[in-house]
C-alpha positions, 0 to 999 in steps of 0.5 A: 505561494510563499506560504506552500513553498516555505511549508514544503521545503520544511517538510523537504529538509525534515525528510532528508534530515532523518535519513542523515540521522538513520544512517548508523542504523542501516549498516547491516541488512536487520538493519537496513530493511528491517530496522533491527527488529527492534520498533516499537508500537508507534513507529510500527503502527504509524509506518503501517498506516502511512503505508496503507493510505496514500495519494492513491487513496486520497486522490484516486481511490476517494474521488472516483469511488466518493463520486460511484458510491455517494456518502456509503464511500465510507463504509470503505474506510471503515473497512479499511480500519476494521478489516484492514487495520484490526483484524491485520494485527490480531490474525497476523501480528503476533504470528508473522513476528514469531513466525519469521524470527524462527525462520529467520526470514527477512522477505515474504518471498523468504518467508514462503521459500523457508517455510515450504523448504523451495527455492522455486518459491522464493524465486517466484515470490520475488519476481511476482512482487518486483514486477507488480509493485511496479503499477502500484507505485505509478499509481501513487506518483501519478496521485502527487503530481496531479494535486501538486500540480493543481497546489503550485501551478507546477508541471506534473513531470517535474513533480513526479521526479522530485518526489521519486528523487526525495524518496530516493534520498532518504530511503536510501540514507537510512533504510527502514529506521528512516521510513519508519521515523517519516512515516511517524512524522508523516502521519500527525501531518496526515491527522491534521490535513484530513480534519482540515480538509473535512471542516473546509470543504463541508464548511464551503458548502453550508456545514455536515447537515447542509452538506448532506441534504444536498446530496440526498438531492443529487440525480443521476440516470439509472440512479434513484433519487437519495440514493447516494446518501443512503445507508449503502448507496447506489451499488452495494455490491460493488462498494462491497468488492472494493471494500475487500479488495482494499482492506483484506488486500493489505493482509497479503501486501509484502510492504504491509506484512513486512512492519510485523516482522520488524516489530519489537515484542508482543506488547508493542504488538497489542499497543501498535493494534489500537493505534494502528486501528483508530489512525486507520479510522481518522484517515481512512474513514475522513477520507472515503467521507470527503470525497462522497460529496464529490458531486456537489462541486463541478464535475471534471472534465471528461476524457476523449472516449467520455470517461470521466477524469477521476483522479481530478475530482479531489483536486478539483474539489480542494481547489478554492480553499485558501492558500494556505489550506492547500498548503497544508492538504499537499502536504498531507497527500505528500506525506500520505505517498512518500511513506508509501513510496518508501515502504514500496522501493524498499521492499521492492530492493530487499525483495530482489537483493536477498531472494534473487541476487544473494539468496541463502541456500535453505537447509533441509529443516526449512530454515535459511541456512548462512553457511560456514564463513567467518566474521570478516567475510560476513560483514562485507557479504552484509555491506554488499548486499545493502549496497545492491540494495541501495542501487536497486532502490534507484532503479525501481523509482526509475521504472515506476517514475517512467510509467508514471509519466505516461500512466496507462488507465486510472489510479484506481485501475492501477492499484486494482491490477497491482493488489489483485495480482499481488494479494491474489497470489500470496493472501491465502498461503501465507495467512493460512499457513500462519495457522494450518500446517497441511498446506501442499507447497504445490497449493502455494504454486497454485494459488500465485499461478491462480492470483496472477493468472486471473489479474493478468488475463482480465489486463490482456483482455482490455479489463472486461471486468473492472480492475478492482472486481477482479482483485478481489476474486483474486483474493478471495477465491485463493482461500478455496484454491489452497485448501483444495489442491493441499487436499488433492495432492495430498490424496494424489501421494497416498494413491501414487 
């Protein structure tokens, strides 16, 4: 127990300490939300894996769909750095910088009220990424408290709130500057933790070949025997709907879009490509792995209608390693979800502050336009807005910790209703509008009333079809919804 504590009170300081150090560089919103536009490739490839991979991966995701899939669960890390990771950069990188530098956009909701030349864009933009970053942060607090619970004895409760006060702390302090240097810092724990917990947990049962032998032993009912060590295991399509869901997902996430707009230059693009990539891959990849052995350890308990306990099977699983491994996996999963929290509230806040609170009028050449005031006003225009920003941090962690406290289904689900809903809306318009200039702002109206509609009416109707099936419909079918009402409407003006 001596070994966690001091471990994690070194990982406490050092977090806190760089947002005392970051504080110079979040005087101004650049700043503050994008960190000057000036990171380079491994702060911006790390930020962008750190935020990517989190305690909703390593505890929720890992675990329920290791225990579904068997050993294919891997096939969704590699998803994760070969969708998720590679093709991100090369169809999106270079694009979305020079893209939102000409616009001067700040914000995805910023982005799409600038390039469509529409406030009502903006507005709802902000308002569909406030509102559904929300269960994706629970989610992630949900995650920490649960392996910090099994690591230290502690109450999940008490968890949460130091884990929302921490993130808080830093967050607020430095901005984006300080999530970017944590989450650099963040991710080598993140590479050490998951080669770690690999070697351990196979080493508990006999090695890989042992391991794998074993697995291809394990029954279930309806289940043919070998199958959850198989090439694509026992429900292919199924693994192919949360590949989607979470690595095509991330091309239409506002915390995962916005580390493009904050990146230096193109060669720190094509650097930050390959390290992005191969980090996805260790973490990714080694994670999916480990938990589709989750069969060979006891199962969890069962909840009161029969369901399985999910988010406890990666626990449970890590729970007889030595305490000094445990030390190091909470630390790994810490640093997993606090990089994700940050990325989350901060842009949560920058979401609220720049597109609702002071949004800038957009000029008729679809660029935002400042305004005619002087230097002194301007800086304390842009001090305001960092300090709106700053209050808004705290009541976003506020709202997310309360839900958290008293989650309403599992991690999984939740992340399903919050990327479904989220890349639902914005995936399609925004890649395509990158690359196709005949998008119809009424095609983005359609396709965030198509990405929130499907997800919200699936949730109203007591999920009918599995949270994370239903994402990536959501995703996938606004690559139809665009093209064809840009179409129609064009169609319907020519005729009018």
């Amino acid at each position: 127990m001596l070994v966690k504590i001091s471990l994690t009170l070194i990982f406490f300081a050092v977090m806190a300490a760089v947002g005392f150090y970051s504080r110079r560089h979040a005087g101004s919103v650049d700043g503050f939300v994008l960190g000057g536009r000036n990171v380079g490739a491994w702060l911006t490839a790390f930020a962008y894996g750190t935020s990517y991979f989190s305690a909703v991966v390593f505890i929720g995701y890992a675990g329920q769909f290791g225990w579904k899939f068997g050993l294919s669960a891997t096939w969704i890390g590699v998803g994760n750095a070969v969708i998720g990771s590679l093709l991100a950069w090369l169809v999106l990188g270079r694009r979305t910088m020079a893209e939102t530098r000409r616009l001067g956009s700040r914000t995805m909701p910023d982005f799409f009220g600038a390039k469509f030349r529409s406030e009502g864009l903006r507005i709802a933009a902000s308002i569909i990424a406030f509102v559904f970053l929300i269960p994706y942060t629970a989610g992630v607090y949900k995650g920490i408290g649960t392996l910090f619970g099994m690591g230290f004895g502690v109450s999940y409760h008490w968890c949460v709130a130091a884990m929302a006060a921490l993130t808080a702390v830093y967050v607020i302090l430095g901005g984006y500057k300080a999530t970017a240097i944590n989450d650099f810092i963040q991710g080598i724990v993140m590479l050490f933790g998951i080669t770690a917990m690999i070697v351990a947990v196979l080493g508990l049962k006999g090695g890989l070949v042992d391991a794998v032998s074993k697995m291809a032993l394990v029954e279930s009912p309806g289940v043919a025997k070998g199958a959850y060590a198989s090439l694509f295991g026992p429900a292919p399509a199924s693994l192919l709907s949360v590949v989607v869901l979470t690595s095509l997902g991330t091309w239409g996430l506002p915390q995962m879009v916005g580390k493009f707009y904050s990146i230096k230059d193109e060669s720190a693009i094509r650097r930050g490509t390959v390290i992005s990539t191969l980090f996805a891959f260790a973490v990714a990849g080694g994670c999916y792995f480990l938990g589709g052995f989750g069969r060979l350890f006891p199962a969890p308990e069962t909840l009161p209608d029969g369901r399985l306990q999910f988010d406890a099977i990666i626990p449970s699983m890590l729970s007889t390693l030595p305490d000094a491994l445990i030390a190091l996996v909470v630390l790994l999963v810490l640093s997993a979800s606090m990089s994700t929290l940050a990325s989350l509230v901060l842009t949560s806040a920058s979401t609220l502050t720049l597109d609702i609170i002071y949004r800038d009028r957009i000029s008729g050449e679809g660029e935002v336009a400042a305004g005619q005031i002087d230097d002194a006003v301007a800086v304390t225009v842009e001090k305001r807005k960092v300090v709106v920003m700053r209050v808004l941090i705290i009541f976003f962690i506020a709202l997310s910790v309360l839900i958290a406290l008293n989650p309403p289904t599992f991690i999984a689900q939740l992340m399903g209703i919050s990327w479904g809903a989220l890349a639902g809306a914005f995936l399609a318009p925004f890649v395509l509008s990158l690359y196709w200039s005949g998008i119809e702002k009424e095609a983005v109206w359609a396709s965030f009333a198509w990405g929130v509609g499907i997800t919200v009416a699936n949730m109203l109707l007591g999920n009918p079809v599995n949270p994370v099936d239903c994402g990536a419909v959501a995703m996938v079918g606004g690559f139809a919804v665009v093209p064809a009402v840009s179409f129609a409407a064009r169609l319907f003006r020519r005729r009018g």
